[in-house]
C-alpha positions in Angstrom: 1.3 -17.2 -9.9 -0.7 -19.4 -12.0 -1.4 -18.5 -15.9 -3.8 -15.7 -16.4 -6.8 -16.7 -19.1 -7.5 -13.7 -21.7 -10.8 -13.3 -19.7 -8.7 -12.8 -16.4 -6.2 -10.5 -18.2 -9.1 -8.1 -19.1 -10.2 -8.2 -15.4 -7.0 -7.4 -14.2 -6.8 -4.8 -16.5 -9.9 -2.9 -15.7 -9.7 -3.1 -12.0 -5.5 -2.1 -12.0 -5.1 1.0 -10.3 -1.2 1.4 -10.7 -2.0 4.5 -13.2 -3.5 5.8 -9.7 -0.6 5.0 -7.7 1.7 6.6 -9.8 0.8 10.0 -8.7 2.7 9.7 -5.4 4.6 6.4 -5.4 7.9 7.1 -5.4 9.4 6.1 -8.7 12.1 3.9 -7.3 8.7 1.9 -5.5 6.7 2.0 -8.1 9.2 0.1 -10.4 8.3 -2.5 -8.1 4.8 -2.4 -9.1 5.1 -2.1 -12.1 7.3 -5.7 -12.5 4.4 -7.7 -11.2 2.5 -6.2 -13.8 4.0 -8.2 -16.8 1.8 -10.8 -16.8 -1.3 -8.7 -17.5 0.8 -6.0 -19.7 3.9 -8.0 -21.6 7.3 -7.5 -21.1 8.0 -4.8 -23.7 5.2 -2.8 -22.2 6.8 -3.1 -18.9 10.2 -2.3 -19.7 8.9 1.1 -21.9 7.1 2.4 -18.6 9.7 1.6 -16.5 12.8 3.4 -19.0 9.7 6.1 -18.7 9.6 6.3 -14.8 13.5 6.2 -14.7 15.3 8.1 -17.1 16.0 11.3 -15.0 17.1 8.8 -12.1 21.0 7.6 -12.0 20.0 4.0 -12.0 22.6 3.8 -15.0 23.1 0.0 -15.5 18.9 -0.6 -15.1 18.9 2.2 -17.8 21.1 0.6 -19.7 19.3 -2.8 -19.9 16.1 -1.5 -20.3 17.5 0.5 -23.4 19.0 -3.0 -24.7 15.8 -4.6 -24.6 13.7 -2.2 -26.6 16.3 -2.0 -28.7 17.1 1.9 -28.2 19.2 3.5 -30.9 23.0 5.0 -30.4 22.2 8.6 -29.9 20.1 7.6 -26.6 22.9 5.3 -25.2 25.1 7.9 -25.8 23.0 10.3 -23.3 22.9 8.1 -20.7 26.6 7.5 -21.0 26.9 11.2 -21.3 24.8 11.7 -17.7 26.3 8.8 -16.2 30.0 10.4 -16.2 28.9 14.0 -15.2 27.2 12.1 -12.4 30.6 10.6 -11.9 32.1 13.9 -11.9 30.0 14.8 -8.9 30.0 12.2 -6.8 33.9 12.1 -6.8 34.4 15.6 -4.8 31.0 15.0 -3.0 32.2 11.7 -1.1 35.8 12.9 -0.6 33.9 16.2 1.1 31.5 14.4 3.2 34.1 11.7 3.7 35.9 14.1 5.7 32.8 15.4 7.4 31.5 11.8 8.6 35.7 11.3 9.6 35.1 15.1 11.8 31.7 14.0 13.7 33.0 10.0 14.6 36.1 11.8 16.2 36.8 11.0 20.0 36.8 15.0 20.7 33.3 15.8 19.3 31.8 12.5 20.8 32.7 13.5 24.2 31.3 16.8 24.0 28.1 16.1 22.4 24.5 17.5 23.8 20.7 16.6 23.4 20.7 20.4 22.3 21.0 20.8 18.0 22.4 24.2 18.4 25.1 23.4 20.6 26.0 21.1 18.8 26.3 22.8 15.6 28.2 25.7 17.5 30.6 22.9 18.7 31.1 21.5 15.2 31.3 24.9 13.8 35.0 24.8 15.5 36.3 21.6 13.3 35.2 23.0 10.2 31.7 22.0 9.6 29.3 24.6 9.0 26.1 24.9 7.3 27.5 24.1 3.6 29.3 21.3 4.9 26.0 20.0 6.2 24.3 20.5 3.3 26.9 18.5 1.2 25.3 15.8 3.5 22.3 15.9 1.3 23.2 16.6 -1.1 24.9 13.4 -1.5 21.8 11.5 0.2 19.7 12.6 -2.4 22.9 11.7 -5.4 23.0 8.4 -3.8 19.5 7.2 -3.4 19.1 8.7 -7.5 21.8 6.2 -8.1 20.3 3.1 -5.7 22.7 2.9 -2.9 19.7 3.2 -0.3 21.9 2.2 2.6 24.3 5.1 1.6 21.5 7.5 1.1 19.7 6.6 4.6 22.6 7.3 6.5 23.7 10.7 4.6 20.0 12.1 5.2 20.0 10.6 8.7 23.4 12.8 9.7 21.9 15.8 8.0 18.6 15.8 9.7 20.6 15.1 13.1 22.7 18.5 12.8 20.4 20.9 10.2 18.3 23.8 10.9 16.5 23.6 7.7 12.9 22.2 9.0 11.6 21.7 5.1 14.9 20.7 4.4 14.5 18.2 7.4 11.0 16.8 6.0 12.4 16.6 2.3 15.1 14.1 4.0 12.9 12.6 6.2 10.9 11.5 3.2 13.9 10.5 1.3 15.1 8.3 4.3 11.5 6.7 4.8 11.9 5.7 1.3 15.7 4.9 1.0 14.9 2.3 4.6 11.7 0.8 2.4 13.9 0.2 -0.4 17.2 -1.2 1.6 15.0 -3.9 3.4 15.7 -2.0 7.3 12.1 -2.1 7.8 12.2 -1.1 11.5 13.9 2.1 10.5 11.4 2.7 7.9 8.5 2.4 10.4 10.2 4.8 13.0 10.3 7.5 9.8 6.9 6.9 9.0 6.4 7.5 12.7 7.9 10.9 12.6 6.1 11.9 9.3 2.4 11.1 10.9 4.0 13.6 13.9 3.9 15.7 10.9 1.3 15.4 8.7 -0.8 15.1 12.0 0.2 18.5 13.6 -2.3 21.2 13.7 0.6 23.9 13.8 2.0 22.2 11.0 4.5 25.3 9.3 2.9 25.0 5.4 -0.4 25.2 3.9 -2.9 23.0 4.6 -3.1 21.5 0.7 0.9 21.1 1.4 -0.2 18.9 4.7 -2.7 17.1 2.9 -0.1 16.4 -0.1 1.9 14.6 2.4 -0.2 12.7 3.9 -1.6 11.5 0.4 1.9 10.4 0.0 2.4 9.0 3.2 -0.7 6.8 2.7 0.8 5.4 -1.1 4.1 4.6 0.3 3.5 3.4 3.2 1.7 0.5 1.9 4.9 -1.1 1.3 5.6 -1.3 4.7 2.1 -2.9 5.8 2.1 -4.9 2.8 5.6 -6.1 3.7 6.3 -10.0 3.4 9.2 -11.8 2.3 10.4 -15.5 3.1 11.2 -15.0 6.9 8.1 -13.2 7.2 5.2 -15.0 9.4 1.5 -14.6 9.4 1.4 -12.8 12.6 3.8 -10.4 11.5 1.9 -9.7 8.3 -1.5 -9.7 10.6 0.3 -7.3 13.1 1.6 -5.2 10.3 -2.0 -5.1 8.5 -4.0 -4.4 12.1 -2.0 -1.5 12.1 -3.2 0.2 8.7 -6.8 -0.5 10.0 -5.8 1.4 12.9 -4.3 4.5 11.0 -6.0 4.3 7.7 -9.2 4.2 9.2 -8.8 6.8 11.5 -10.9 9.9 11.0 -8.2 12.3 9.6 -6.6 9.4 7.2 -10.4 8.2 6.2 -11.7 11.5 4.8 -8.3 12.0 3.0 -8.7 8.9 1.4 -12.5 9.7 0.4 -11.6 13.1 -1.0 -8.1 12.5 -2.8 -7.6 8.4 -3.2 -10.9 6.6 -2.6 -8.6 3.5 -4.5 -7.2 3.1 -1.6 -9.9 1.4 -0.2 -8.9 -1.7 -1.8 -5.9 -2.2 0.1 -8.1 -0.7 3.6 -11.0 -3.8 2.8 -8.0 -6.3 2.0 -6.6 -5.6 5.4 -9.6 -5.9 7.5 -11.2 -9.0 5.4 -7.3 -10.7 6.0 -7.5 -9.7 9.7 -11.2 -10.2 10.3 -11.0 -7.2 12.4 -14.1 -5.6 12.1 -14.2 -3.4 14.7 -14.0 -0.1 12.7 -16.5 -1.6 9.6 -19.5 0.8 10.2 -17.4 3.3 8.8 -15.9 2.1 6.1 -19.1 1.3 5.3 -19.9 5.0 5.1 -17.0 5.3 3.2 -17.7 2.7 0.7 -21.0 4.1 0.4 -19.9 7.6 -0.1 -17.2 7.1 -3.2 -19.5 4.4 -5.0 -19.8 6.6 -7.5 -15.9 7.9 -7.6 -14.5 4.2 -7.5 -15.6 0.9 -7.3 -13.3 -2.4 -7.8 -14.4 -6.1 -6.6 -13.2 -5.3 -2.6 -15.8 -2.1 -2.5 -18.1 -4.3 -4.5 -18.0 -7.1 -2.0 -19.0 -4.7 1.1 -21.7 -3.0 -0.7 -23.7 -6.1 -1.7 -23.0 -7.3 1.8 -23.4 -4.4 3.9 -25.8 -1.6 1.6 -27.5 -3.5 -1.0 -27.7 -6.9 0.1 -27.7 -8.1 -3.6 -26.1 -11.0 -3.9 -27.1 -11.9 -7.2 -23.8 -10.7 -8.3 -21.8 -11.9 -5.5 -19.9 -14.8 -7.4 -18.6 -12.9 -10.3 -17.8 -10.4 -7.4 -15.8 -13.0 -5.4 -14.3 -14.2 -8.2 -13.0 -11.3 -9.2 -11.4 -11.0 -6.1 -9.5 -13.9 -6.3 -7.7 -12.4 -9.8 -6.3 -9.5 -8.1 -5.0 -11.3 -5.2 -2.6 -12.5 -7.9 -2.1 -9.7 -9.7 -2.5 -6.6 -7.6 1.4 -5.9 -6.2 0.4 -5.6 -2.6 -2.9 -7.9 -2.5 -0.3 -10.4 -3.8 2.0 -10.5 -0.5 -1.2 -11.8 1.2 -1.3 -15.8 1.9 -4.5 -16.1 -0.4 -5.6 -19.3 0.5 -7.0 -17.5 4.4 -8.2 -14.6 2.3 -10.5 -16.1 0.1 -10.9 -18.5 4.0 -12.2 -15.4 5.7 -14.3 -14.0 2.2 -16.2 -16.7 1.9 -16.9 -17.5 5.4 -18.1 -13.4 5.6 -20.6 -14.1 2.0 -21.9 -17.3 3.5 -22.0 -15.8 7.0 -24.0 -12.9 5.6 -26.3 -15.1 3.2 -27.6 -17.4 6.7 -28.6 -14.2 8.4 -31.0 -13.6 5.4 -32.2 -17.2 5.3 -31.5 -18.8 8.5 -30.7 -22.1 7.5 -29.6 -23.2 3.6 -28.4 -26.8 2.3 -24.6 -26.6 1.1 -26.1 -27.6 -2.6 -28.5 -24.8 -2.8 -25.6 -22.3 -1.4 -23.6 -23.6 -4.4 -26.3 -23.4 -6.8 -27.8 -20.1 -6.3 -25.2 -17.6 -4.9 -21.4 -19.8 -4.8 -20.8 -21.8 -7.8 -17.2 -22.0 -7.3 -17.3 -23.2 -3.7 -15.6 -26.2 -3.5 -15.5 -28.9 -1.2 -11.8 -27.7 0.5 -13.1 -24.4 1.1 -16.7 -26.0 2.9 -14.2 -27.8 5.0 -12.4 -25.0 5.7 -15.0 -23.1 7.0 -17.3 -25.2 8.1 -16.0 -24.5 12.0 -17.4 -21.2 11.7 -20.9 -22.2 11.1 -23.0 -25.5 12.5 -23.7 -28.0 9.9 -26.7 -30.6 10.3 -26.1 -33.6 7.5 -25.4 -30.6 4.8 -27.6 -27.5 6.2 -25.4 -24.7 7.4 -26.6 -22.5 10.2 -25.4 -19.9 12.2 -23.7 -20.8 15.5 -25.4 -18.6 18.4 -22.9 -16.0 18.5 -23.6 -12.5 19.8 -22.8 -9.5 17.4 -22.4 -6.1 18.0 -24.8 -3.3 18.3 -24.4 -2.1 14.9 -25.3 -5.6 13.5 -28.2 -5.9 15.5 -29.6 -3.1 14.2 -29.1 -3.6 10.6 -29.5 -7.1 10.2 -33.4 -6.9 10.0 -33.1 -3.9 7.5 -30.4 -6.1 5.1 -33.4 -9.0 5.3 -36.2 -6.6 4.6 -34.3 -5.0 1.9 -32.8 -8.0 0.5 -36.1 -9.4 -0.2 -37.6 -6.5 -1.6 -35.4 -6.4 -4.1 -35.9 -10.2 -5.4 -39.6 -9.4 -5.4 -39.1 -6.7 -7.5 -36.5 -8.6 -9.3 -38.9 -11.6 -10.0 -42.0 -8.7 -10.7 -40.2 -6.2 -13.4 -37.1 -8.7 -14.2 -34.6 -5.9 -13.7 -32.2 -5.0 -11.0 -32.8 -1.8 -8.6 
């Protein structure tokens, strides 16, 4: 990431949403967040939220650091040091317990006689000594482990417990914790087969609890499960990121998830607008239009910005500041940055200049520049240029058929568009 001006900084700063996140980010995630964050926030800042987020974890030796560097005083070393040997004193008869357990259910007898049928199976294992404390112990010592960061550990411990318990909220408590635990350990295939099995859930119209308890886990589904779409890491390709991305537009935008996100986390919208301006998959856009539209006045960030001058407004004086914008939270935004920013601000500029040429039909590069893109430089003309046809420096759009919904709208954006820079240019205010 390249340096940050003070002017960026304070951009950054107004449009972060990580105090939103918090809410249902899993702590353990969110300390991810919250490390890209030092560049807008300072180190110190960083490291007092995060001793903040984890102090009643058993991440002992992060505790420890943090403490060092802010320079904590003897009496709250001495706690953690106090916590981190009764956790000790747990964990020792825990493992040795389910040690045994794991030993019981990997034996040659109970293998062989295994069912597709849970309660036959815990009637068989019932006979070697495992009943339903012994289960439990299982996790227990999940939920010990994952507290201390051993997410491998933790994801198979709540994996054998869901396998052979009874306890259906017990069940989605794990579930959770092994969506999580599979996030964290980098076994991303796992982790999308739990967040399979938690929309089953969170989908189900017989689900067991209330429906605020239903919504509360989809709202939490929808947080955490952004680092899975967002995933990207060295051996990740564009396709995979694309594929990965195509799939939040298919679930995030789907009616259930969409009027979640309006009524609980309209913020989320950012990462929804991200995803189909990286994919230029548009198919779903009249509605998130309507969404856009409907939370303007519950939360608005540069992405929301961008979609109502293009799509509701049709404003555009505004729309370099707006795309400029953009480009600072594609640095500093923890998920936006996992995108290859070079084809996203490729496919945003190719939509604003797509969008300005159905106003005006035909415009020279230099007045493009001059009136709506300042910033557009030559690179990103000649990366783009393929989309439109250009006759010695007048861009045009190539005959292409739209959809329906275009069609219909694209008369009203011109109509309104100029409307407003009449009554711009008459009353010298904006409406």
């Amino acid at each position: 990431m390249s340096q940050l001006t003070p002017q960026q900084v304070e951009v950054a700063k107004k449009y972060d949403v990580s105090g939103k996140l918090v809410e249902f980010l899993d702590r353990h995630l969110f300390c991810q967040v919250l490390d890209s964050l030092v560049k807008i926030y300072g180190e110190e800042k960083i490291d007092q939220l995060e001793m903040q987020v984890l102090k009643d974890t058993y991440m002992f030796d992060v505790l420890k650091e943090l403490h060092a560097n802010l320079k904590g005083d003897a009496k709250e070393l001495a706690e953690i040091n106090e916590r981190e040997q009764k956790v000790h004193e747990r964990l020792i008869p825990l493992n040795e317990s389910t040690k045994k357990t794991l030993s019981t259910l990997c034996s040659k007898e109970i293998q062989d006689n295994l069912k597709q049928d849970k309660a036959s199976n815990r009637e068989l294992i019932k006979g070697y000594g495992i009943d339903d404390s012994k289960i439990m112990e299982l996790y227990e010592f999940g939920k010990l482990q994952y507290n201390r960061g051993d997410y491998v550990m933790s994801s198979d411990l709540l994996n054998n417990f869901k396998l052979l318990s009874s306890d259906s909220e017990k069940i989605l408590s794990a579930t959770c914790g092994k969506f999580v635990s599979d996030i964290l350990s980098g076994d991303i295939i796992e982790a999308k087969n739990e967040m399979n099995n938690l929309r089953e859930v969170t989908d189900n119209r017989n689900y067991e609890g209330s429906p605020l308890e239903q919504v509360k886990l989809r709202n939490w589904l929808i947080y955490n499960s952004l680092f899975l779409f967002f995933n990207s890491n060295k051996n990740s390709t564009q396709d995979q990121l694309a594929n990965q991305l195509l799939q939040l537009n298919e679930i995030f935008i789907s009616s259930s998830y969409l009027s979640t996100i309006e009524a609980s986390c309209p913020w989320i919208l950012r990462y929804i607008i991200s995803s189909v301006l990286y994919t230029r998959d548009y198919r779903r856009l009249k509605d998130l239009i309507k969404a856009v539209n409907i939370e303007s006045y519950e939360f608005q960030d540069p992405f929301t910005q961008l979609i109502d001058t293009l799509f509701i407004k049709f404003n555009l004086d505004n729309i370099s500041e707006t795309v400029s914008n953009i480009e600072i939270l594609l640095e500093t935004d923890f998920f936006l940055s996992k995108l290859d920013k070079a084809l996203m601000m490729k496919n945003i500029y190719t939509l604003v200049v797509k969008n300005v040429l159905k106003i005006y039909g035909e415009l020279d590069i230099e007045q493009l520049k001059v009136h709506f893109l300042p910033n557009l430089s030559q690179d990103i003309i000649n990366e783009i240029s393929g989309d439109f046809s250009n006759n010695n420096g007048k861009l045009s759009l190539k005959g292409e058929k739209e959809s329906k919904y275009f069609d219909i709208y694209e008369r009203t954006k011109a109509l309104s568009f100029k409307s407003t820079q009449l009554l711009n240019n008459a009353f010298g205010k904006d409406f």
